[in-house]
Steps between C-alpha positions, in 0.01 A plus 500: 500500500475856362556785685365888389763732441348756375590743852863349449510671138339824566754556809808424248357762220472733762863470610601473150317889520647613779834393387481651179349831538560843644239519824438879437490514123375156427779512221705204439834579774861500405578085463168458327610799249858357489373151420281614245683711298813173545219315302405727239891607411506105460183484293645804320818300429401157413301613233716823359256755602587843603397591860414832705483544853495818721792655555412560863476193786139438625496727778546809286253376252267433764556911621701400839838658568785320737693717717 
């Protein structure tokens, strides 16, 4: 018995999407930013590479101020 879940898997990516970026900007939102720099200061690590990142947290670089 096989069953098509093909409706399954585009309702997860979009999820995944909605989880993961800013509604407004369409820019990847704070945890999404946080989790990928985490991986590339790892990356950057493991194999003795220097790594940059912007000095600023995603909302400034995305032009947003907090109050």
């Amino acid at each position: 018995m096989r069953t098509d879940i093909t409706r399954r898997k585009q309702l997860e990516q979009e999820l995944t999407r909605l989880a993961t970026t800013d509604s407004l900007t369409g820019l990847p939102n704070r945890r999404s930013f946080a989790d990928r720099a985490e991986t590339e200061i790892r990356r950057a690590r493991r194999y003795d590479r220097p790594l940059a990142l912007p000095p600023a947290g995603p909302s400034q670089v995305s032009g947003t101020r907090r109050a």
